[in-house]
N, C-alpha and C positions, 0 to 999 in steps of 0.2 A: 877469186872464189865465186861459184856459180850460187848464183839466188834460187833457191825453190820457189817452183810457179807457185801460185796464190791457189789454185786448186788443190795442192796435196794440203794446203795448210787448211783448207774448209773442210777436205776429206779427216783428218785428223782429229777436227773440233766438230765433228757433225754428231757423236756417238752424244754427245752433251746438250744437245738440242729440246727443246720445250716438248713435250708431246702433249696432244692438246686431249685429256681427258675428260670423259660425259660427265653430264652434268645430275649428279642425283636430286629428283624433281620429289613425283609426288610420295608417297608411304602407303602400305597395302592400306584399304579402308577408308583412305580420304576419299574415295567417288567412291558409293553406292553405287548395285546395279541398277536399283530403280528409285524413286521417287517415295517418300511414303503416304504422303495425299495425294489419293482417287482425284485424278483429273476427270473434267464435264466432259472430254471425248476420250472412243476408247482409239482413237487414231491419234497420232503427234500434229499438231495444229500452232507451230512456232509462229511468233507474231511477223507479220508483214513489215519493211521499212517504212510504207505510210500506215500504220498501225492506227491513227488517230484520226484518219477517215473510213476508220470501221466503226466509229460512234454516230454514222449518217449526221454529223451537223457542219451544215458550210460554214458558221462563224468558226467553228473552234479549230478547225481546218486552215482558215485565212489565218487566226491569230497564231498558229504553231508555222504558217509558215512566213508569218511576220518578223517571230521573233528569229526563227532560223537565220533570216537576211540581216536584221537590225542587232539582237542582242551583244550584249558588248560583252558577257564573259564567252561567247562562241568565238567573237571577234578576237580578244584576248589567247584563246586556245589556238587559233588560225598561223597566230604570228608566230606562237612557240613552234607549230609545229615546222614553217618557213624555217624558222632561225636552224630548228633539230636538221633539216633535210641542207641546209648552205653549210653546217659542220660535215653534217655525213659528206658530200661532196669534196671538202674541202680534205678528208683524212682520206679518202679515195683517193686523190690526188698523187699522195703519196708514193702511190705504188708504181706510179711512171717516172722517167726522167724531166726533171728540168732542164729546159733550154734555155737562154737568154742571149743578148746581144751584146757585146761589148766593147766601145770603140776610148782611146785614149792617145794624147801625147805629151808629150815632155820637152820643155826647153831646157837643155841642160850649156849650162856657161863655166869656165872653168878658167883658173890667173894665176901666173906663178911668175917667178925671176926669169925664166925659162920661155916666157911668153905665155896666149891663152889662146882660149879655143872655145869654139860655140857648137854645139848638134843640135839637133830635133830628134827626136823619137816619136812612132808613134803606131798604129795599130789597131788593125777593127780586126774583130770576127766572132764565131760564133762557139758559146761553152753550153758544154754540158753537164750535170751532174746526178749522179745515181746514187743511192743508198740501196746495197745489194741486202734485198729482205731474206737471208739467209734461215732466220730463226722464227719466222715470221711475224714480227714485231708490228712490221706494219700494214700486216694483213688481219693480222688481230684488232689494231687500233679500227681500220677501216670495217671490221667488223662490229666491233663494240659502237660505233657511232651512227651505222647504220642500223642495227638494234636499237638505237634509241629516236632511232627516225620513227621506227615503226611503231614504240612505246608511245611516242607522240602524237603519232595517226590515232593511236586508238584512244588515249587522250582527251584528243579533240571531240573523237566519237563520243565516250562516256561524258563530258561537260554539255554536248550536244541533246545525248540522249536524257541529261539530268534536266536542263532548260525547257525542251518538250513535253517531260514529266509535269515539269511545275505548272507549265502553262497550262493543260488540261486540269491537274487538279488544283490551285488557285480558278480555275475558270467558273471548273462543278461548285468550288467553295462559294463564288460569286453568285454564280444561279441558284443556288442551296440558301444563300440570304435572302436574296431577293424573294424567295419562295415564303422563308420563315416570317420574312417584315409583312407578306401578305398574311401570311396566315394569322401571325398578331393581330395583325389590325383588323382581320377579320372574329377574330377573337376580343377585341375591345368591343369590337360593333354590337356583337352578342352580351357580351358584360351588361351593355348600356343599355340590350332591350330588356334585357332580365331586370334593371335595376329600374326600369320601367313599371314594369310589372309589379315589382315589389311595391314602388311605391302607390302606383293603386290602390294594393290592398291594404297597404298602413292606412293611406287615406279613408279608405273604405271600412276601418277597420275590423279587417279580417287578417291581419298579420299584423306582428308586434314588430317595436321601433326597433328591434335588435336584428330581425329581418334587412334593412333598412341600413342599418351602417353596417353587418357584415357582407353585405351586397357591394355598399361603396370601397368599403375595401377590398376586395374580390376584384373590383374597379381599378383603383390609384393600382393593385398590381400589375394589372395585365398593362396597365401606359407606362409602368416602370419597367416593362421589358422591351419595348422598342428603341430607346437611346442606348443603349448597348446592341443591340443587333444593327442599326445602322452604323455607329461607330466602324463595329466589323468591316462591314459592308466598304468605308471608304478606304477602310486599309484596307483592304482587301480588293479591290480596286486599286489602288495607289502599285500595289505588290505589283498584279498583274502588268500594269505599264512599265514598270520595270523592267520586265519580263521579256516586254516588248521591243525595249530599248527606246524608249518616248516618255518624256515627261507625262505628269499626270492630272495635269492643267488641260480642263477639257477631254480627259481620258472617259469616253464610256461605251458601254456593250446594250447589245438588246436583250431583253428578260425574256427568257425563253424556259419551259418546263422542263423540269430533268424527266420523269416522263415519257417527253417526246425526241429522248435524246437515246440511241441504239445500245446495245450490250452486244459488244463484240466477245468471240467467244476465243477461246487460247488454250492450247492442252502440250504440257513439254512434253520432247521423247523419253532419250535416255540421259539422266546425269552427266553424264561425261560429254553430249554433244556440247552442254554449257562451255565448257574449254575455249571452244572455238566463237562462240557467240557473244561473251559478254567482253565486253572493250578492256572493263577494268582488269580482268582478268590474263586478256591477250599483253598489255601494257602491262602489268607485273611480270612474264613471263619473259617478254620481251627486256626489259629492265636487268632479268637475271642473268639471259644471255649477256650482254652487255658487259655485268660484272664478270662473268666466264673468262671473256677476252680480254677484259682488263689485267686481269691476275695472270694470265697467258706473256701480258706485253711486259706485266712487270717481272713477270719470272723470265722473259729474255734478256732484261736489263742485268741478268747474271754474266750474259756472253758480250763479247765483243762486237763493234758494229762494223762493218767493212763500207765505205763509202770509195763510187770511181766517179772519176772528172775525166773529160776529154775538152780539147780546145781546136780550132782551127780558122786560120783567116788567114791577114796578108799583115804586113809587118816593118817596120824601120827602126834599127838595121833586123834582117832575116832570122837571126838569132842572135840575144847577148848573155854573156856569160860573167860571172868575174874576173876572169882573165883573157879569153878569147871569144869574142863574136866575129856574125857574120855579116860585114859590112854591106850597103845597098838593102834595098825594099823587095819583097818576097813573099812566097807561100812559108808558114808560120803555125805549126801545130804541135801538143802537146798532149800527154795524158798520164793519169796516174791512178795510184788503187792507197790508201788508207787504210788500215786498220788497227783500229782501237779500244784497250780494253782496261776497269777501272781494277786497281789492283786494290788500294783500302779506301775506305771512303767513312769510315767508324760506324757501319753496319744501317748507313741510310738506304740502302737497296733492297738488302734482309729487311729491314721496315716497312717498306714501300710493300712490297711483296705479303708480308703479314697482316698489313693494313688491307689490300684488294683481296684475302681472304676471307679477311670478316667480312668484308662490306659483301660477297657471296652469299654468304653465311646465312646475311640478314637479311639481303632479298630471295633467299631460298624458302626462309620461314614467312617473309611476307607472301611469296607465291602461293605457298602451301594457306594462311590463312586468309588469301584471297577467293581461292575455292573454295573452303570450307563456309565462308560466309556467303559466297552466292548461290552456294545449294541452301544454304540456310535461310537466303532470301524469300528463296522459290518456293520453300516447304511454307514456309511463313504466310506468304502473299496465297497462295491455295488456300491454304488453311482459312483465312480472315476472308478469302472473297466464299468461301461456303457457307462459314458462319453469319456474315454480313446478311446473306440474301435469306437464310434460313429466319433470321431476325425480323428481318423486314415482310417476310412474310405473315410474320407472328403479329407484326404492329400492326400492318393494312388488314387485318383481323380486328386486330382492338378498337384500328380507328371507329373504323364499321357497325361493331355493336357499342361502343362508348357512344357515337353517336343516339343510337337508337337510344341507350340509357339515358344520356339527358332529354332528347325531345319528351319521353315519358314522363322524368322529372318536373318537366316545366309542364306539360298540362294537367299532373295530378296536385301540384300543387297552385296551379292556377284556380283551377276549380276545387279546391280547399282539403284533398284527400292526404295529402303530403306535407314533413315538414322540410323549413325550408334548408337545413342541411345535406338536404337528399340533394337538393337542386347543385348547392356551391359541390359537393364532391363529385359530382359529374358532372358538372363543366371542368371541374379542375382534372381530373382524366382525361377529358375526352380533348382539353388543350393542350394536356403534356403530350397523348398520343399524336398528334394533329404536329406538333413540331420535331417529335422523335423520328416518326416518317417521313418527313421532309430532310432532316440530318440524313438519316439512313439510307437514304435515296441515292443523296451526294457519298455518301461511305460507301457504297455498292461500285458505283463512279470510279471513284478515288483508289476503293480495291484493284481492279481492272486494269486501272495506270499502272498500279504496283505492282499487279503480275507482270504486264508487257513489260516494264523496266528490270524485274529480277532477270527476265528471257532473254532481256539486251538489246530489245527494241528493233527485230529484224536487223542489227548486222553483223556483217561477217567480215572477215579478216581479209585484208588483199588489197583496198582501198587506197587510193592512188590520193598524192595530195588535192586536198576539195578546194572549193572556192568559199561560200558565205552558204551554200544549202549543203545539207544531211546526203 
């Protein structure tokens, strides 16, 4: 009886085949056509990849690009992404034949009434073996792995782009104490000479002794606020080396004014360029492909797999069989074709297959609230950097005329026209504004970061595996 070629039998079984349907992503209304906070330009001004020497300061420059080479959760994201790109490689693999070498022999000894007898066998050459990706099982695999290569680039990116975040704001938060431990203690200095003064006039008696001890306690306040702001200050320090990836023994920065430190300026286009811009977002998307292809391999695992081997070399004896071989050393080749298919298995296939649906499912919805949260970033961080600077506007007003109110304070009732409550409630304004502005300074800072990080921090998708820099 004549065998049917292996062709009519794939032509027969191909109507059954996986068809690899789209993947339904976003839902009308998840991207906005625009933005709904008024960006500072009326052009798109996406932030730069060195985004963080748009604050003109060379320390905070060196320290981002410190921690880029040093930080250990960068370091840590580097090796995943390795490990993700030696899978993807490896399920690639698959789609070629395997070669190998194979050499073997055999003493075979044999003893009977009859007498005995001794052979050798033995035989090198070369095999090969195919799995015919008919269904594309393993085009899918190698697709789902390389999907998670690229998950992984961006990954690296978004841990990248969060460490650089930190570092500038842990930085501002450092120069923002430093600023406020001045402003304290410039603020004690003044206590002391008020309380100068006061006592003068008790002595002089032209002010009463009640003058005099709400003075000193106006006093013990303003020194009970330094041991907490330095505290800050050395965690806060401590954080930063972290940051850096360097102990924090001997960790320190120079004090430098925020001030004198640039306002880069940032304006997104359209909603929907974010897609491509933000890492975390590319990585969620990436991830769902992934899942796509999985469900794809596991809904082949319905069909049969077809596997061919070929062999060829030299051989002793030429060919053997169970009953007749070909005596003497020779050319010695082989080949075959497999296929196989699982007929009940108590419905672990159906499972498997059920199972890489949901898991679809679930990163379809993470996709979907992956963008809806970084436009909700974006709106966010506009928002707070408009109101931040509108604030600080308002204070470097108050500071200004609080000022002027206590100087007036202290020489009407120097020269004895004032009482001395006028005095303590403005210096007590005029020191809450004096450190609200300095906070606000750093919150202006801090906003800035937060916009560039909602925007994705200059990068874009395509990014080939990096080394230890951005």
């Amino acid at each position: 009886m004549k065998h049917r070629p292996l062709w009519l039998i794939l032509a027969a079984l191909a109507p059954a085949a996986c068809t690899d349907t789209p993947i339904p992503v976003l839902q009308p209304g998840d991207v906005p056509a625009r933005f709904e906070q008024k960006a500072s330009s009326t052009a798109p001004l996406w932030p730069a990849a060195d985004w963080w020497n748009g604050f003109a300061d060379r320390q905070l420059s060196q320290l981002v690009l410190t921690a880029q080479r040093n930080n250990l959760d960068i370091a840590q994201a580097v090796a995943r992404l390795y490990q993700a790109d030696g899978r993807a490689r490896q399920a690639g693999a698959t789609l070629l034949p395997s070669i190998g070498f194979n050499s073997n022999i055999n003493s075979l000894n044999g003893q009977s009434d009859r007498g005995s007898l001794r052979e050798t066998d033995w035989g090198a050459g070369i095999g090969a073996a195919y799995e015919l990706d008919f269904w594309g099982k393993n085009r899918n695999t190698a697709r789902s792995a390389e999907a998670l290569r690229r998950a992984s680039i961006a990954d690296r990116a978004s841990v990248a782009l969060t460490v650089t975040a930190a570092v500038a704001d842990t930085y501002f938060k450092l120069l923002s104490l430093y600023e406020r431990i001045s402003v304290a203690k410039s603020n004690l200095k003044s206590a002391e000479d008020i309380l100068g003064i006061v006592q003068r006039r008790v002595s002089a008696g032209f002010a009463a002794k009640a003058d005099l001890i709400q003075q000193r306690a106006s006093l013990a306040a303003e020194r009970a606020v330094l041991p907490p702001l330095e505290q800050q200050e050395v965690e806060t320090r401590n954080a930063l080396a972290i940051l850096l990836g360097m102990p924090p023994e001997g960790f320190a920065i120079s004090d430098i004014s925020l001030a004198s430190i640039g306002q880069p300026q940032t304006a997104p286009g359209l909603p929907a360029e974010i897609l491509t811009r933000r890492p975390d977002i590319v990585a969620a998307e990436a991830n769902l492909v992934s899942a796509h292809a999985d469900l794809q391999v596991a809904r082949a695992a319905f069909l049969p797999s077809i596997n061919l081997t070929a062999s060829g070399g030299f051989a002793y004896p030429a060919l053997s069989g169970a009953i007749n071989s070909l005596q003497g050393g020779g050319l010695a080749t082989a080949a075959g074709a497999t296929l196989a298919q699982i007929i009940f298995d108590g419905g672990a296939i159906k499972a498997k297959s059920d199972e890489a649906k949901a898991r679809e499912n679930e990163l379809l919805a993470a996709y979907r609230a992956s963008v809806i949260a970084a436009l909700s970033d974006v709106e966010s961080a506009m928002a707070r950097l408009d109101h931040i600077r509108a604030q600080e506007e308002a204070i470097r007003s108050q500071v200004a005329e609080a000022e002027k109110v206590l100087n007036a304070a202290k020489r009407k009732y120097t020269a004895g026209y004032s009482d001395f409550l006028v005095v303590t409630d403005a210096q007590r304004s005029f020191y809450a504004a004096r450190d609200q502005l300095s906070d606000l300074r750093r919150a202006n800072l801090s906003a800035t970061v937060a916009l560039f990080k909602a925007l994705g921090g200059g990068w874009s998708a395509g990014t080939g595996l990096p080394g230890n820099t951005q």
